[in-house]
N, C-alpha and C positions, 0 to 999 in steps of 0.2 A: 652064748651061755657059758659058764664055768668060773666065772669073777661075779662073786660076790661079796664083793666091798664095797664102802659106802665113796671111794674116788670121784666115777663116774658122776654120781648123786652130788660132791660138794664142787666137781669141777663147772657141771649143770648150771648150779648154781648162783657160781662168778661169775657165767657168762653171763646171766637175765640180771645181774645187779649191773655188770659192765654196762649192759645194754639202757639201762634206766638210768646213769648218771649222767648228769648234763655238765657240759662245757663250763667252764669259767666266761663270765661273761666280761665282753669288751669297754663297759662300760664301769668308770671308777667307783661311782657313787652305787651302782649295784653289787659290783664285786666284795664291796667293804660290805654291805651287809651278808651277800653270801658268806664271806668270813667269818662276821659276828656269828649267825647261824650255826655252821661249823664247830666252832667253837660251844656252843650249847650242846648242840648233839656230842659234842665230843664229853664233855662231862657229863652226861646223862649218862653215856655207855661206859665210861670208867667206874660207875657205881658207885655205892654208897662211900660217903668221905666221911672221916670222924668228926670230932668237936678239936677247933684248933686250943693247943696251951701257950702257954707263955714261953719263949726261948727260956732254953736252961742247958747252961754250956757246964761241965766239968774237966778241968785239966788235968793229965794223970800222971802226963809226963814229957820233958822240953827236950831234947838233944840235942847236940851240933852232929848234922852229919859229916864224920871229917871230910875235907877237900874238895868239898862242894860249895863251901858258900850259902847255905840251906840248912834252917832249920827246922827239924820235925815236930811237930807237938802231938800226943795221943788223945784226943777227945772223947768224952760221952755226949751226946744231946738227945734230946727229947722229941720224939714225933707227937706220941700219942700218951692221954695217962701214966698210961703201962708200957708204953715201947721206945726202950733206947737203942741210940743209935752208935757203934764204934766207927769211931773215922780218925782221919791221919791228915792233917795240914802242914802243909811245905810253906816258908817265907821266907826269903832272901834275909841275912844276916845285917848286911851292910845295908838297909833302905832306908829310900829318904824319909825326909820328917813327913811329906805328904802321905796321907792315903792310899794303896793300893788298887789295882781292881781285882775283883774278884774272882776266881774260875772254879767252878763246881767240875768235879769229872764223875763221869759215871760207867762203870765196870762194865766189860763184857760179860755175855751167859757164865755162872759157874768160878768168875774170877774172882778177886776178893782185893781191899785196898793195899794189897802188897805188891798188886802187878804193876807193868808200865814205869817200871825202875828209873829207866831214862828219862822217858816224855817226864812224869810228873817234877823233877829234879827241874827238867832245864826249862819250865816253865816259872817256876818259883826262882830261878835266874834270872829269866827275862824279866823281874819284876812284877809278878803276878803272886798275890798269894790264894795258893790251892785248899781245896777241901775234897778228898777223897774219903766217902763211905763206905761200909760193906751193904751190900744191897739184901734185901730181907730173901733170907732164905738164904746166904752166903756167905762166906768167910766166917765171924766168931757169930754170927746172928744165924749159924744152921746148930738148929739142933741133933739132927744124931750126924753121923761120919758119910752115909751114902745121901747127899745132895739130892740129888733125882727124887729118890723114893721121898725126901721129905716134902720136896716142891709138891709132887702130886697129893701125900697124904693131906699135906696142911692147907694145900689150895683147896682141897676138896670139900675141905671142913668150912673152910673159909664164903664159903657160894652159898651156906646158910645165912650168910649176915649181910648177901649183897657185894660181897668185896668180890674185885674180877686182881687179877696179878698186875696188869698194867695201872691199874687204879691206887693201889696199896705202895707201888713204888714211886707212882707221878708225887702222891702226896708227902710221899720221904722227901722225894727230891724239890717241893716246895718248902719244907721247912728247912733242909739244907740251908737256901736260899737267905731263911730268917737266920739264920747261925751266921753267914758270909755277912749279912745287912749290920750284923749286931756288933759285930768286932772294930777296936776302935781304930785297926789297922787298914781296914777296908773303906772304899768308897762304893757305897751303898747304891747309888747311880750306874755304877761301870762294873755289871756280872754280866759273867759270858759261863756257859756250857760246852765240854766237849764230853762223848760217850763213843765207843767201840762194841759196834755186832750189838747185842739187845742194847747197851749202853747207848749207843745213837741209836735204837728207836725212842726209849726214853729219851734223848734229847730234844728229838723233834718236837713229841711230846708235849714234855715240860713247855718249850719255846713256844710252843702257839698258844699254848695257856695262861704262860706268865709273862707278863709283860715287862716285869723287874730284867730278863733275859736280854741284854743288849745285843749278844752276838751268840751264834751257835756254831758248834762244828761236828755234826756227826761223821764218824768214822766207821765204814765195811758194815752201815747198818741202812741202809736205803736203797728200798725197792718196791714194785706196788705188789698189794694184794691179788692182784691181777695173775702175775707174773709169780708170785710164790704160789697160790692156788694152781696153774695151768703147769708150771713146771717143778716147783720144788719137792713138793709132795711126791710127785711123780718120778721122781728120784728116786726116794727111798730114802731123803737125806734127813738129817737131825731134826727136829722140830721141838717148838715149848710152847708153854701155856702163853706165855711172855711176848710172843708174836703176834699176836691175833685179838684185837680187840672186841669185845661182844660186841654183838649186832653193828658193829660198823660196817658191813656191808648196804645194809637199811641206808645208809647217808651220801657214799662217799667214797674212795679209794686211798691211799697214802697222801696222796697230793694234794689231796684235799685237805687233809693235816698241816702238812709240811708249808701251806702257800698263807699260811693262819702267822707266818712268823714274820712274814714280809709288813711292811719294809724294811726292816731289821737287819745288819747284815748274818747271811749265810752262806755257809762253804759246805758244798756234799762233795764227799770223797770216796771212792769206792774200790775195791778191786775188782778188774776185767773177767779173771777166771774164780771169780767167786761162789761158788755152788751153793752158798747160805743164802745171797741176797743175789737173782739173778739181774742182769747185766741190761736185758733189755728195760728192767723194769725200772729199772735207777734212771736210762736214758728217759723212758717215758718222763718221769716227776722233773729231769730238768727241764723239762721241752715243755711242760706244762706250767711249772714254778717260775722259770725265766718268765715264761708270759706273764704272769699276773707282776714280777718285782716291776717289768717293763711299763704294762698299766698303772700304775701306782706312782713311778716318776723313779725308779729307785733301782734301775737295770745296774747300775754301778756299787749297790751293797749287795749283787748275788755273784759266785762262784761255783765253779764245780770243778773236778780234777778224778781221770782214772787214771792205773797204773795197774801194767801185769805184779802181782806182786803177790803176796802172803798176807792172812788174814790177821791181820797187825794195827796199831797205829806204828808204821815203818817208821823207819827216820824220815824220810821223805814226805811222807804224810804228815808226820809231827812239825816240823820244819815251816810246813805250807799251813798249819794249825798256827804254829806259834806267830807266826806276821801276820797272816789274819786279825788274831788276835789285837795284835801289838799296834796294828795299822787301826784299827778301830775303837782302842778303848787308850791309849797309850800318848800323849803329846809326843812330838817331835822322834816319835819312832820311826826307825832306818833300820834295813835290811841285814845290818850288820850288828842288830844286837844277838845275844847272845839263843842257841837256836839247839835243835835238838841233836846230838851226838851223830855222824855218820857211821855208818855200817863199817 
């Protein structure tokens, strides 16, 4: 007796959902439909989704970034009615007459499209052109100065209409999508996503939903619910609305997300001593996801990589991001194009 919080109660919990999930089955032709499945339940628990509009891109402003090679454009686009979107696209200056492909990024908890200096830059080198948004509720898209207090005020409000916060941003990051599809500089065929800490759970996200997503690369954002329920909490560490999907326990665990993207290629990248996304939990989803890329014929578009390191996309990480990338959406890409800055 003397603890009375509700820990106990939601650890309880995760054990009896752990315990009701069943395996990925060995068979193709059932696994794909368990997928499809997945895939249902998973939009059912991201909630209500708006009425889609038409792309409507506005240009506000072009620059040369000097000495890079890269230039920036300032955009507006359009999710909803009433909701714009500010983001930042990087394109190589010197590119050929072909089409580009595409890379959506998506921000960590709190960051906004001015981070990731480097990585976004020497993507838009390697010949990729980028699209970085601020995600709802950050950067120019936060209405008052203290961040936090907004997410909770407006999330709260927001749970009258159905919206959950992973919902609200999956569907930013599908119209992203139509913005990268619609530019005449892009090949519409070759988008890839990468995201950092909530940004790679939105990736995974995104990727098992849309199938426009050729390649994904989350970064310091994968781990199971399992393994954040048993240990993170229990920390005492950060936590957001942004992690935690409604009632996905009802269905399923992270990997049961994450395996919705296969055959597709993906690279999960983690850090070892990471206290946000713990360590076992990551190992679980590859040991589970490898199996299913493995059933599927397609053991050769999955990767994975840790590193003791900092909650980053490091150089190191960026680097193994960008040939990813480059190796799967990119003709006659070699190791030796151009890669993210070293430390």
């Amino acid at each position: 007796m003397g603890d009375y919080s509700i820990l106990s109660m939601l650890q309880r919990r995760m054990c009896e959902a752990v315990a009701r999930r069943q395996a990925f089955p060995d068979d193709p032709a059932a696994l794909a439909n368990r997928l499809a499945e997945t895939r249902g339940n998973l939009m059912k628990c991201l909630g209500t989704m708006p009425d889609r509009v038409s792309p409507e891109t506005r240009v506000e402003a072009v620059v040369e970034l000097a000495g890079t090679g890269v230039i920036q454009e300032r955009i507006l686009y359009r999710t909803e009615a009433d909701v714009w979107v500010p983001a930042h696209i990087y394109r190589p200056i010197d590119a050929p007459a072909e089409q580009l492909p595409g890379v959506l990024i998506i921000q960590g908890w709190d960051l906004d499209k001015y981070s990731m200096p480097e990585f976004k830059i020497a993507l838009a080198q390697s010949g990729f052109v980028v699209l970085f948004p601020d995600n709802r509720f950050s950067g120019e898209r936060r209405h008052a100065g203290d961040g936090q207090t907004e997410q909770n005020n407006l999330f709260a409000v927001s749970q009258l209409f159905g919206l959950t916060f992973m919902g609200m941003n999956t569907w930013d990051n599908m119209r992203a999508l139509d913005i990268l599809q619609a530019r005449g500089d892009v090949d519409a065929d070759r988008l890839g996503v990468v995201g950092l800490c909530w940004g790679g759970m939105q990736t995974w996200t995104l990727a098992a939903l849309d199938e426009r997503i050729k390649v994904a690369c989350p970064v310091c954002g994968t781990s199971t619910y399992e393994a954040l329920v048993g240990q993170f909490i229990a920390w005492n560490a950060h936590s957001c609305y942004g992690t935690y999907i409604r009632g996905w326990a009802d269905y399923g665990d992270v990997q049961d997300i994450v395996a919705c993207i296969a055959p597709r290629p993906l690279l999960l990248q983690n850090n070892v001593n990471d206290t946000w996304f713990p360590i076992e939990g990551f190992y679980r989803v590859v040991q589970e996801v490898g199996r299913v890329y493995e059933i599927l014929g397609a053991g050769d578009k999955f990767d994975h990589a840790v590193r003791q390191t900092y909650h980053d996309i490091t150089p190191e990480f960026g680097e193994r991001v960008i040939d990813w990338l480059g190796r799967h959406m990119i003709d006659g890409w070699t190791e030796s194009s151009p890669t993210c800055p070293t430390e």
